[in-house]
N, C-alpha and C positions, 0 to 999 in steps of 0.2 A: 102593482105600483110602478115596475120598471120598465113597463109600455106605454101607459099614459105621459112619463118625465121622457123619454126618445122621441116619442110625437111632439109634446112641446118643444123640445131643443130645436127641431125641421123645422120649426112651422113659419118662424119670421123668415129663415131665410126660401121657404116655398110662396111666400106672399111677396118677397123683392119679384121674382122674374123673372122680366128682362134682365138685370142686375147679372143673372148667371150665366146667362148666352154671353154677355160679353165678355166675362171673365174667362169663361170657356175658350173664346178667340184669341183672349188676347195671352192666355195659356199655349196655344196651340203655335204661335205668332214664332215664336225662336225654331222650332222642329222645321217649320216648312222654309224657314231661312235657311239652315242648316243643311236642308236638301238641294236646294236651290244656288248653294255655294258648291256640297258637294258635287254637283251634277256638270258646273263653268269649271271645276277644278280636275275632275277626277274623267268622269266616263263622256266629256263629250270630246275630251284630247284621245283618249284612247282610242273612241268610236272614229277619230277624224284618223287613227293612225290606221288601225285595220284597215279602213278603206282605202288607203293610200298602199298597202301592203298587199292587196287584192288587185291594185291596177298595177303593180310592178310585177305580180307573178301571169297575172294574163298579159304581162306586151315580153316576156320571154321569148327568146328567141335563138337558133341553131350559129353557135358562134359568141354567144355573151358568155362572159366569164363571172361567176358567180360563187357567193362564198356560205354557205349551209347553215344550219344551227346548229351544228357539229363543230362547226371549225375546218370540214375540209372546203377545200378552194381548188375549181377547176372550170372546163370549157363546155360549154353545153355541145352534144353533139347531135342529139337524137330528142325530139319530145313527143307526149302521147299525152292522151287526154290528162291522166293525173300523176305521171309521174315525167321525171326527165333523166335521160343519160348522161351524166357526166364523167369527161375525161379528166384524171387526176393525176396522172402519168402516162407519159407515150406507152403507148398499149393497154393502159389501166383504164377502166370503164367501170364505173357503179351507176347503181340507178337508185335515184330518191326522191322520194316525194317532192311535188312542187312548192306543198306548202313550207317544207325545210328547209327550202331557199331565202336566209335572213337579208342577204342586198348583193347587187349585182354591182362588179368592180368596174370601175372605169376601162377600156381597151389599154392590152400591152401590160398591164399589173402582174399576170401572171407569165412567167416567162420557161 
């Protein structure tokens, strides 16, 4: 008896149809807004900054003064393919990766 009364409950709304695809869409309708916000808000600024953060550590150069993800701040002296030497004090040299290079200071900041 409790399969025959399951079947009838389905049955008017398997004869609407159409009727379900569009509820389906118009279900679906807030989720893909929702990504579509998130995407203007969230990862196409961020996607705009790495790239922007990619052109600043490739135009590096022998003599920019540069401040780390660290926090130290010093003079580039030396670069190689993935990392750069920088001077942090007269005689002091580290070497760190390029991509730990957060922004490159204006000339004369460091003194």
């Amino acid at each position: 008896m409790l399969i025959s009364s399951a079947y009838a409950q389905t049955a008017p709304a398997a004869a609407a149809g159409g009727g379900d695809l569009m509820s389906s869409l118009g279900g679906m309708l807030p989720l893909v807004l929702m990504f579509v916000v998130l995407y203007f808000i969230m990862i196409r600024p961020q996607m705009k900054k790495q790239k922007e953060h990619r052109a600043m550590i490739e135009a590096l150069a022998k003599g920019d003064e540069v401040a780390t993800a660290g926090g130290v701040l010093g003079k580039v002296t030396r670069i190689n393919e993935s990392t750069l030497h920088v001077e942090i004090a007269e005689g002091v040299e580290v070497q760190v990766q390029r991509s730990a290079v957060s922004q490159v200071l204006p000339k004369g900041t460091i003194k």
